[in-house]
C-alpha positions in Angstrom: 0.0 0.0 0.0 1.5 3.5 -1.2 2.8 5.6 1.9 0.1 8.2 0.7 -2.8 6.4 1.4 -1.8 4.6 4.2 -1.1 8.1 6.3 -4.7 9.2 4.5 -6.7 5.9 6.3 -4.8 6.8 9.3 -5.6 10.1 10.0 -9.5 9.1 9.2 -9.5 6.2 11.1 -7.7 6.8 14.1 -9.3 9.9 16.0 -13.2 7.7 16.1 -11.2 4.7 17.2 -9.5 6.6 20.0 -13.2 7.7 20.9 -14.7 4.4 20.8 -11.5 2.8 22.9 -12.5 5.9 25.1 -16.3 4.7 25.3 -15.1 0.9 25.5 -12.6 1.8 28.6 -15.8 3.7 30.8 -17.9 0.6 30.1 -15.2 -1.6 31.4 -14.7 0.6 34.5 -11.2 1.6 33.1 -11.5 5.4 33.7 -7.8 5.9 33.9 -7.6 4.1 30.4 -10.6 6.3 29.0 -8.5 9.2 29.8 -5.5 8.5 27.9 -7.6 7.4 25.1 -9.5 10.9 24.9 -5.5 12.6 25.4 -4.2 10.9 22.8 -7.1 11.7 20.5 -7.1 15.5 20.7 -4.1 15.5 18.3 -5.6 13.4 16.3 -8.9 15.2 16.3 -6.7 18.7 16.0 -5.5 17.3 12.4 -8.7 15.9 11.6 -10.1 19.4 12.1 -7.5 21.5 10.3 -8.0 19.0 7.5 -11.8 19.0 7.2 -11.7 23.0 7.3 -8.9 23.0 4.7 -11.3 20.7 2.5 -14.3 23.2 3.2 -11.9 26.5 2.4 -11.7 24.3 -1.5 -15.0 24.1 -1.7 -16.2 21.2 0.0 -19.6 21.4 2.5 -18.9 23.0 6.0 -20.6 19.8 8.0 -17.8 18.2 7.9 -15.7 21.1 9.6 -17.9 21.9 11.9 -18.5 18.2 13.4 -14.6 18.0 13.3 -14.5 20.9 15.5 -17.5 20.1 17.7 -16.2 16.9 18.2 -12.7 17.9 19.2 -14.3 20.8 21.7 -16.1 18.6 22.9 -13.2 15.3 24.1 -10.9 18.5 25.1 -13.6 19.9 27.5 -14.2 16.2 28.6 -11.2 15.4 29.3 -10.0 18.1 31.3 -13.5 17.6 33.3 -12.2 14.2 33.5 -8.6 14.6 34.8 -8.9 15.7 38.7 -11.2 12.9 39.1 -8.7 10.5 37.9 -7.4 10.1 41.5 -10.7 9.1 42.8 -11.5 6.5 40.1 -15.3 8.3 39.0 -16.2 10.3 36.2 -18.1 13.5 36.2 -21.2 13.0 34.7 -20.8 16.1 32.7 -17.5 14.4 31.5 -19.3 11.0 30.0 -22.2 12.9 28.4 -19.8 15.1 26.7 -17.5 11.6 25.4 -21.0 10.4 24.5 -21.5 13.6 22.2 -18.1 13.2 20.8 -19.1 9.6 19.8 -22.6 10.4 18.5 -21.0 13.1 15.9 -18.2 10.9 15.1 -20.9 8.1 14.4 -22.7 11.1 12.0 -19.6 12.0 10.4 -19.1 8.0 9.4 -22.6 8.1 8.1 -22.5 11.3 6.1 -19.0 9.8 4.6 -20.6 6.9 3.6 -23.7 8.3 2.7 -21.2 11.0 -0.1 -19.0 7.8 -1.4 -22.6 6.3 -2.0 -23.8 9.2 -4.2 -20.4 10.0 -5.8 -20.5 6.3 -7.3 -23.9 6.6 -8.2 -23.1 10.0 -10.4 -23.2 9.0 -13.7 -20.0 10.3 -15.4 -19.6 12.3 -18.4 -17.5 10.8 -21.2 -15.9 13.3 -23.5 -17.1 13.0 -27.3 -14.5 12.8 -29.9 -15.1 16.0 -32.6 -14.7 15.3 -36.2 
């Protein structure tokens, strides 16, 4: 697989995955773990972000930008709700609801994704005609 599109699937794939590791750890009772999920994502999300508002300054539709951004607002804000409770084992409430927003928009972005591949195949294409 070219280096191109590996570093491409990467930076799609891994800021959700972070989220759901994150979701997956606070079902577990691994609070500690959820944390260092959600810290390792903000990066992640950060160039995820950049990325979608770069491909909405070309042209592209701003949903994409702005549920990059909401979502990374959202896992920085839970997990600095998050951190002084790391010492006590809980989680704020306001903390979880906030990872559970992050994952409910990164499940939206998925969809919309798919839901543009879907129509961009479906397009019918234009063929150039050869002029005599």
């Amino acid at each position: 697989m070219p280096t191109r599109t590996w570093v491409a699937m990467t930076r799609r794939a891994l800021p959700p995955s972070l989220v759901v590791a994150a979701v997956l750890a606070d079902a577990q009772g691994e609070h500690r773990l959820a944390f260092y999920a959600l810290f390792a994502s903000i990066p992640a999300l950060a160039i995820s972000s950049i990325a979608a508002f770069g491909a909405y300054v070309e042209g592209s539709s701003p949903i994409f930008a702005w549920i990059s951004g909401a979502t990374l607002a959202l896992v920085v804000a839970g997990t600095a709700l998050r951190a002084p409770a790391l010492a006590e084992g809980t989680v704020p409430t306001v903390a979880l609801s906030a990872l559970v927003l992050a994952l409910a928009l990164v499940a939206t972005q998925w969809l919309l994704e798919l839901a543009r591949e879907r129509l961009e195949r479906q397009r019918p294409r234009r063929v150039a005609r050869q002029v005599d």
